[in-house]
C-alpha positions in Angstrom: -1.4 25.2 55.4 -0.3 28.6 54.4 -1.4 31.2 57.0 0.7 34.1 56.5 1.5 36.7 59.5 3.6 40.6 58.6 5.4 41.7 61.8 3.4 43.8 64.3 4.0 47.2 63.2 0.8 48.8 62.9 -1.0 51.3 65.3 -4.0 51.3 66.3 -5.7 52.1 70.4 -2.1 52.5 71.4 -1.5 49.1 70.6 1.1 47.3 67.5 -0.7 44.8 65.3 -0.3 42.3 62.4 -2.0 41.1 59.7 -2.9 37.6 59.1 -3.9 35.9 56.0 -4.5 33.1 54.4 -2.8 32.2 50.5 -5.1 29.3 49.9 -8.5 30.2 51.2 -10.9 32.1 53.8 -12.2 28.8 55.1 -8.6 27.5 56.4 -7.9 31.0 57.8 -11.3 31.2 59.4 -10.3 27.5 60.8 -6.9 28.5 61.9 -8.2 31.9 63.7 -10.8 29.7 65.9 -8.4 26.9 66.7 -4.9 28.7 67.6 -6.2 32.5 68.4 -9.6 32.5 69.6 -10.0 36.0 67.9 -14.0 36.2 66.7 -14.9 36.0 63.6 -17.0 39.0 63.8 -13.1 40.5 63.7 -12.2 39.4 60.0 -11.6 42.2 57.9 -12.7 41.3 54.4 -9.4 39.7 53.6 -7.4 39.7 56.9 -7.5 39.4 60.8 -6.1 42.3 62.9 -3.3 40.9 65.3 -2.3 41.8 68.5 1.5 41.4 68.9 0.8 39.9 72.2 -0.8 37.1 70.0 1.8 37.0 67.2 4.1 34.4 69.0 1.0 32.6 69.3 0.0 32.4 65.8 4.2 31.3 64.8 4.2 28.7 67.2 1.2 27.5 66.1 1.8 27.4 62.5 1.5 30.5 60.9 4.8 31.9 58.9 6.3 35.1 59.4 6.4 37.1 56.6 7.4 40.5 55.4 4.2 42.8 54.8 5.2 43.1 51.1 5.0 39.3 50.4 2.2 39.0 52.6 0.3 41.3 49.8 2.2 40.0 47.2 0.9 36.6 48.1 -2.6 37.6 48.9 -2.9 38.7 45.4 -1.6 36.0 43.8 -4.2 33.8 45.4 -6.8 35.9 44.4 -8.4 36.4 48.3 -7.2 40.5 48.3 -10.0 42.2 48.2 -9.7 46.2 47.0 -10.8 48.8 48.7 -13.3 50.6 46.9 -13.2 54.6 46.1 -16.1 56.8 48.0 -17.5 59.0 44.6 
């Protein structure tokens, strides 16, 4: 398994959050999200799950690895499963 989790440092609703990702495929992040986190699926963002940091001890003890947020990209894009955001015209 190789869910990736960045350390809960961004804002959002007065809250911190990470970003979780997987750098082998959708499906086993999709899996890992409904077995450890419960978060909906409705919550995937295209490439990545938002994070609460109250769940971000959750998702290390359950398997994901902590990462810095430039690895988490770097990997993400190495695997292909980064999608880029596209320009309004």
């Amino acid at each position: 398994m190789a869910v990736l989790i960045d350390t809960p440092v961004w804002p959002w609703r007065g809250r911190l959050w990470s970003h979780l990702v997987s750098d082998v495929s959708y499906d086993e992040l999709h899996a890992f999200v409904a077995a450890e986190l419960g978060i909906p699926r409705r919550a995937f963002q295209g490439d990545h799950y938002d994070v609460p940091a109250d769940l971000y001890d959750i998702a290390v003890a359950a398997g994901a690895q902590p990462v810095g947020s430039r690895e988490l990209l770097s990997r993400l894009l190495a695997a292909g499963l980064r999608l880029r955001k596209t320009r309004a015209s």
